[in-house]
N, C-alpha and C positions, 0 to 999 in steps of 0.2 A: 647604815649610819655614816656619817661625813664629821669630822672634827672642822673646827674654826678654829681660829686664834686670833683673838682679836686686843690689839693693844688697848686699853682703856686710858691712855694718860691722854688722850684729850678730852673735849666735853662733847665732841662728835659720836667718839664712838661710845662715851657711857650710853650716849641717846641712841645707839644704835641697840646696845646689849637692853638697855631698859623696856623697848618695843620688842622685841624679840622674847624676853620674858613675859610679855602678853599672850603670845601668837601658845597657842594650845598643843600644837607640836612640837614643841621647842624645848629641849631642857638647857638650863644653863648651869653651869658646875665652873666654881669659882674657883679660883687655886692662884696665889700667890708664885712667882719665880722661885721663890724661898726654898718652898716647898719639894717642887722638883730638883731643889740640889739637895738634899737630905737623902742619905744614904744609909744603912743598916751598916753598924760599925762592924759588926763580925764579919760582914759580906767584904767586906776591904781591907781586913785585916788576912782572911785570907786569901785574896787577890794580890796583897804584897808580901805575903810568905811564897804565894806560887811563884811572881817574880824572881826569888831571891834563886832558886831550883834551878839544877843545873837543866837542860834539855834532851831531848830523847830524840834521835835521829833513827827513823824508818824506813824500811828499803820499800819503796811503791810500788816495785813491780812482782814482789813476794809478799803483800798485804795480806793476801787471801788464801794463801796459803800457808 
């Protein structure tokens, strides 16, 4: 499977996505920019408590042991 991304703000490439929604192979999956910046609040909420934490320094060369 191969992703596209095709800007649609001109009227070339709506004509491009709109043939392409013929072609029997083809799926097309709309999604707004919007979209993709919507995040799950709890997933960031703690992403910026883990920031606040102090750090844990590890000796590499006694990892595994």
């Amino acid at each position: 499977m191969t992703t596209v991304i095709i800007d649609t703000k001109s009227k070339e490439a709506k004509r491009l996505v709109d043939y392409l929604k013929t072609v029997s192979y083809v799926k097309v999956v709309e999604n707004s920019q919007d979209d993709a910046l919507i995040y799950d609040p709890d997933f960031v909420d703690k992403i910026k408590q883990r920031e606040k934490q102090a750090s844990v320094k590890l000796d590499v060369d006694n990892l595994w042991k």
